[in-house]
C-alpha positions as CSV (number, residue, x, y, z in Angstrom):
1,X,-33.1,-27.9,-6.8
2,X,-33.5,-24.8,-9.0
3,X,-31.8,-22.4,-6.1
4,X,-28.7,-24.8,-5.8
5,X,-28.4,-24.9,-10.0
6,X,-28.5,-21.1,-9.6
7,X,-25.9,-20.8,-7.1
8,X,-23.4,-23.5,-9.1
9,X,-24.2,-21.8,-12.5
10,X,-23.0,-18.3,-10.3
11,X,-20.1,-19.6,-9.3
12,X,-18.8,-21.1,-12.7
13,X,-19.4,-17.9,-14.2
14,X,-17.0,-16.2,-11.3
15,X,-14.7,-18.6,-12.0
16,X,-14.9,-18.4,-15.6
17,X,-14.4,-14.5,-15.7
18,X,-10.9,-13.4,-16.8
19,X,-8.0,-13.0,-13.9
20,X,-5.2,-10.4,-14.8
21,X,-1.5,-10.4,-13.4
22,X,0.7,-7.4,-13.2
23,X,2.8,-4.6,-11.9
24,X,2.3,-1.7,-9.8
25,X,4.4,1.3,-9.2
26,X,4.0,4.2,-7.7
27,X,5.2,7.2,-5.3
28,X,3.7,7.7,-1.7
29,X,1.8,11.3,-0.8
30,X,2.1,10.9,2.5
31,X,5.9,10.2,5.2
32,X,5.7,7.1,6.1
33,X,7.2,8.1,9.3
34,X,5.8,11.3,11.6
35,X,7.7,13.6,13.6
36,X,7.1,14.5,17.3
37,X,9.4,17.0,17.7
38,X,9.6,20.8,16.4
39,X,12.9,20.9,14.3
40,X,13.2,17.5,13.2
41,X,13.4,17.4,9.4
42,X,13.7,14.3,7.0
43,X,14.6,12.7,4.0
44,X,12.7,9.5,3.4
45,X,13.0,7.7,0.1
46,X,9.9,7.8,-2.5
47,X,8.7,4.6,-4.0
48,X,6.3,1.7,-4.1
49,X,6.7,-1.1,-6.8
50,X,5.0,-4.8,-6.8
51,X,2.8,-7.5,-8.1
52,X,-1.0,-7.0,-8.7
53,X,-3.6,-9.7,-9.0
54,X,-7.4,-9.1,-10.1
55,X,-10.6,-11.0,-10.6
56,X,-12.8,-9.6,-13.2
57,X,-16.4,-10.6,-12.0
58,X,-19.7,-9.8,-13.8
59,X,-21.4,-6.0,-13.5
60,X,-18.7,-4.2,-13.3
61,X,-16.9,-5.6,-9.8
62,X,-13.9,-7.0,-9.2
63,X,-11.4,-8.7,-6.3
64,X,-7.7,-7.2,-6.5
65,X,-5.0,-8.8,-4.3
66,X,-1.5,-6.9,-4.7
67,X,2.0,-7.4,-2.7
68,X,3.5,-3.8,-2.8
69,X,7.0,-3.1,-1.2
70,X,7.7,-0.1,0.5
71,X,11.5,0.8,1.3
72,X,12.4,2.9,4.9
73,X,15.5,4.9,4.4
74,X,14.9,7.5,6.7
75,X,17.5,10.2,8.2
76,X,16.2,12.9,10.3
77,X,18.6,15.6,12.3
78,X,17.5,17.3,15.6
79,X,19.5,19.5,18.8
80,X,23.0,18.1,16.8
81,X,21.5,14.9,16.5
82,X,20.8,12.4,13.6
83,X,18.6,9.4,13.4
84,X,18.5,7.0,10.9
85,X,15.8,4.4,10.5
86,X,16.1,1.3,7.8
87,X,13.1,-1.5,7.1
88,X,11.9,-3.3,4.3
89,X,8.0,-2.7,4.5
90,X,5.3,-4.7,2.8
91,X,2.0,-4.3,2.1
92,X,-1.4,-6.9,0.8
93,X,-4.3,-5.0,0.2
94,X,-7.5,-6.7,-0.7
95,X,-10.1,-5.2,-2.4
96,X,-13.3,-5.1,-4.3
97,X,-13.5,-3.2,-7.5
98,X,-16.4,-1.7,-9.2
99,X,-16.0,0.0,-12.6
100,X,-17.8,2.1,-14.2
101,X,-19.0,0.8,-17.7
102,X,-17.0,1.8,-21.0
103,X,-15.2,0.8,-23.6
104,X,-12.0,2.4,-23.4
105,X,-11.8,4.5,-20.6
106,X,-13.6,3.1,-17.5
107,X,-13.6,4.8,-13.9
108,X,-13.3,2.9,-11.1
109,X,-13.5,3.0,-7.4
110,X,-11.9,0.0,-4.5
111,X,-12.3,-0.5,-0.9
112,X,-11.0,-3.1,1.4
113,X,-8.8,-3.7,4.2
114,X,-4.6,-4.1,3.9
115,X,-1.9,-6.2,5.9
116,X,1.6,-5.5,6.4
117,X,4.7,-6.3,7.7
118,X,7.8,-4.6,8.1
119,X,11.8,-6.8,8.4
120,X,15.4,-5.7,9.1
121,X,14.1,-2.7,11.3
122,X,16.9,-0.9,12.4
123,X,17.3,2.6,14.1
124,X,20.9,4.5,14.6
125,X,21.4,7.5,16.6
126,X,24.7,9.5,16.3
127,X,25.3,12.1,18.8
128,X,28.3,14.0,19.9
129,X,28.8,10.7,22.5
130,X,28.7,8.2,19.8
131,X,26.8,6.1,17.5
132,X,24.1,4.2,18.9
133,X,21.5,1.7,18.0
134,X,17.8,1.8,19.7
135,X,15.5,-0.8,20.2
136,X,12.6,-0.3,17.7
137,X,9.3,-2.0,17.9
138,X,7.0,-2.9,15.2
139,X,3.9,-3.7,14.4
140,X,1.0,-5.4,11.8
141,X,-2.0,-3.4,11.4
142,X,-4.7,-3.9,9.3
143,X,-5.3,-0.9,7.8
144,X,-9.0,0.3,5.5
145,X,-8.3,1.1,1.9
146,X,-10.5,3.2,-0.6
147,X,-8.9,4.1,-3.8
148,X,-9.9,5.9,-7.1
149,X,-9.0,6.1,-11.0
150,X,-9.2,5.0,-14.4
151,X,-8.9,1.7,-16.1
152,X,-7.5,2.7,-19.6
153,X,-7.6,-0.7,-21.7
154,X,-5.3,-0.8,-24.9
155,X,-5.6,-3.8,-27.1
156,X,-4.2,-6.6,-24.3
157,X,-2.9,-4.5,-21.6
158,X,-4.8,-2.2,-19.2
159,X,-3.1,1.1,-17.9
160,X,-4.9,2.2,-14.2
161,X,-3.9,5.3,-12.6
162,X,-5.2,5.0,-8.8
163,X,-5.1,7.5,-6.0
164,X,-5.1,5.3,-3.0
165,X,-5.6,6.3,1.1
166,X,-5.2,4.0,4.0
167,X,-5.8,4.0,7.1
168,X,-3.7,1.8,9.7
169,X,-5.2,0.7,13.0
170,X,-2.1,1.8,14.7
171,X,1.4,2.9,14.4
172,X,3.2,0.4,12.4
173,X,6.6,1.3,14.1
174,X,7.3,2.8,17.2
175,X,10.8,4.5,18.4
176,X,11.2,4.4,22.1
177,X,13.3,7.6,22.2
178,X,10.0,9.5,21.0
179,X,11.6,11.0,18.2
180,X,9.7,9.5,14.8
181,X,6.7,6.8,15.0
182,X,4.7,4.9,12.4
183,X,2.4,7.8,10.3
184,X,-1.6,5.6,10.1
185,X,-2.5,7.8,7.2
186,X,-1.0,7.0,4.1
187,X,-2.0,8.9,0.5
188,X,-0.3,6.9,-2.8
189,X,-0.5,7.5,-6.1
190,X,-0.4,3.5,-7.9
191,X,0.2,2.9,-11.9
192,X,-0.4,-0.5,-12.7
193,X,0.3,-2.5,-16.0
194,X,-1.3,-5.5,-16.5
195,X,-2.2,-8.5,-18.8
């Protein structure tokens, strides 16, 4: 009787421990996309904003859920050609938290594992022949995440700073014409505000 009181009493307190909601922002490290051929330069566009859900749970630990969105605008030119590859990418990572005790100023570090998806993949080639479209296919990795920063707490609000790496299973996009594919490494740098 005494184990199963423990366990129920453990579990209230989880549940009882204070959930925050907020916002992250940030700015990707790392091209989303990777060349395979000498010459090929790119411009891809530079941002990641969402929502950010998190736990608080007794010792220091902590669950985080966030839904980040990660635009593809990317336009690459090679031998007088140019490619241009549009998606709408989103990511869920789920980790666990631990922070380092303090009052104001509190390291932490997170690990876990991330899902995504990717919609409206599109891929145009213009050549000297014409414009053409080519088949792209994606995919859904899951992908490890470990992270790193500072939890900065200011009267209601806490400000966290996080470098972030993943690491997809595979190549979330692959182009057929062997040009660009899916990068698996992925370095971020997050800012999240939340309540």
């Amino acid at each position: 009787m005494r184990p199963l009181f423990l366990i129920l009493l453990g579990v209230a307190s989880a549940i009882a421990q204070p959930v925050s909601f907020g916002v992250k922002v940030g700015v990707p490290l790392t091209d989303f996309a990777s060349t395979v051929q000498n010459g090929f330069n790119s411009t891809p566009k530079r941002y990641i904003a969402g929502a950010t859900l998190e736990a608080r749970l007794p010792f220091g630990l902590g669950i985080e859920l966030d839904a980040l969105y990660h635009p593809l605008n990317y336009t690459g030119s090679a031998a007088g050609s140019v490619e241009t590859l549009t998606a709408h990418g989103f990511e869920f990572p789920l980790l666990a938290k631990y922070r380092f005790p303090s009052k104001v100023v509190a390291p932490f570090i997170d690990a876990g594992v991330a899902f995504t998806t990717m919609r409206s993949l599109k891929e145009t080639v213009t050549t000297a022949l014409g414009i053409s479209n080519a088949p792209v296919t994606s995919k859904a990795p899951i992908g490890f995440v470990m992270g790193a920063g500072l939890d900065v707490h200011l009267l209601i609000i806490h400000i966290t700073p996080e470098i972030r790496y993943t690491h997809w299973g595979s190549a979330r996009f692959v182009d057929p014409i062997s040009l660009v594919k899916g990068s698996q490494n992925q370095a971020e740098v997050l800012l999240g505000i939340t309540f």
